[in-house]
C-alpha positions as CSV (number, residue, x, y, z in Angstrom):
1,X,0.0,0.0,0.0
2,X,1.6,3.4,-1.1
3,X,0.9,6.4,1.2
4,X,0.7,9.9,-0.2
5,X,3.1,12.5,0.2
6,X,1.5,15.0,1.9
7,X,3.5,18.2,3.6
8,X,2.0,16.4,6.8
9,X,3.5,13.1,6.2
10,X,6.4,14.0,5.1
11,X,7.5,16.1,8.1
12,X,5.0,14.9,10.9
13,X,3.8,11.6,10.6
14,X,5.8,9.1,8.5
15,X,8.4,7.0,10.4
16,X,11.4,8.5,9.3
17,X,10.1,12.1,10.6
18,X,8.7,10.8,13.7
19,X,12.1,9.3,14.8
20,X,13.4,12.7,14.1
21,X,11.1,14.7,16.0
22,X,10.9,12.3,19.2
23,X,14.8,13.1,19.5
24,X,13.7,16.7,19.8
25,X,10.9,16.5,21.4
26,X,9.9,13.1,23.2
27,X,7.2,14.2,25.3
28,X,5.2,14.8,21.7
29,X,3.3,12.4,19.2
30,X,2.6,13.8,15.9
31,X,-1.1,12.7,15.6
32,X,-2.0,13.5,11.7
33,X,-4.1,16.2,12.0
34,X,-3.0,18.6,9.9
35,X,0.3,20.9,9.5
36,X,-0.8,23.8,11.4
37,X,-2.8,21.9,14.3
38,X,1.0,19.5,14.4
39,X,2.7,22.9,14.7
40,X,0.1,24.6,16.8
41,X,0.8,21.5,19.3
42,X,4.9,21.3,19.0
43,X,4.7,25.0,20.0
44,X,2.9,24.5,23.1
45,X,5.1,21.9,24.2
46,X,8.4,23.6,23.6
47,X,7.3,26.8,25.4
48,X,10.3,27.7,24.5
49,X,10.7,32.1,22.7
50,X,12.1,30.3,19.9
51,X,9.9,27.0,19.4
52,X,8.9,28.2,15.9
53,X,12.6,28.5,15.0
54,X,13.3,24.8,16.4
55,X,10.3,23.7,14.3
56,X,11.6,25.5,11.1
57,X,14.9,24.0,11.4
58,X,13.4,20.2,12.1
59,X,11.7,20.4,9.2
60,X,14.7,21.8,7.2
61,X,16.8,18.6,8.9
62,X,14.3,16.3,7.6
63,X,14.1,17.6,4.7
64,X,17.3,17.8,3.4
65,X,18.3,14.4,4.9
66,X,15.6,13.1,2.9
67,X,16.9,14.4,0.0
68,X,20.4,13.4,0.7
69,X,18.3,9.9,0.1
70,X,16.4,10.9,-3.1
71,X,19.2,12.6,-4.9
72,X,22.5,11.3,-4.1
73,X,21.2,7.9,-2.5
74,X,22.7,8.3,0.7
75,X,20.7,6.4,3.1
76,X,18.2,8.4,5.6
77,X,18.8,8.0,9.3
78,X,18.3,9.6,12.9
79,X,22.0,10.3,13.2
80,X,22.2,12.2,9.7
81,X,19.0,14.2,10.5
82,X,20.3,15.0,14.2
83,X,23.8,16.2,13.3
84,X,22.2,18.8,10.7
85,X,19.9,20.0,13.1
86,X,22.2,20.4,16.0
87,X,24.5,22.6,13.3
88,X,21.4,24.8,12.3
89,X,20.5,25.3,15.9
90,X,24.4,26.0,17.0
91,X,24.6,29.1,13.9
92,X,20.5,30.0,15.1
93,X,22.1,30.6,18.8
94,X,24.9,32.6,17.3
95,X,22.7,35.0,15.6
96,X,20.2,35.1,18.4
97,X,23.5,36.1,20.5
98,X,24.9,38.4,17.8
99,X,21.3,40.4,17.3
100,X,21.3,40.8,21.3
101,X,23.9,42.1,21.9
102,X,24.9,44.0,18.6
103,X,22.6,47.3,19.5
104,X,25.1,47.5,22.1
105,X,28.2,48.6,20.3
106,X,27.1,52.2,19.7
């Protein structure tokens, strides 16, 4: 049975993304319900200033790891899609820092 590819599945509920998100968030289970109500929901549970910007940057981990799969047929996995994310967050934590305290020069 082939499942479609909706923006949904593909970052919320298929295996591959699931895996990816309980590493960043364990306490939540995508539930299929649409990709606003899954974001609406990973928001709450972060609580976090920035939860938006972790869910932006999941997203862009699963995404390209999956196309790491698709286009040059390296195989997909948790340790792939956690690396990329940790390095998006590290430079997101730099420019948080840098936009903090940059007003602060003059």
């Amino acid at each position: 049975m082939q499942i479609l590819e909706t923006r949904t599945h593909l970052f919320f509920t298929c295996p591959f993304a699931k895996l990816c998100w309980n590493y960043i968030c364990p306490a939540w289970a995508p539930a299929g319900q649409g990709i606003q109500e899954e974001i609406n929901q990973l928001k709450q549970l972060l609580n976090l200033p920035f939860s938006l910007e972790i869910i932006i940057l999941g997203t862009w981990a699963i995404w390209t790891t999956r196309n790491d799969y698709i286009f040059k047929n390296i195989t997909h996995n948790l340790y792939a899609c956690r690396r990329k994310f940790k390095e998006e967050i590290k430079w997101l934590t730099f420019r948080a820092k840098w936009k903090e305290y940059h007003g602060l020069e003059n």
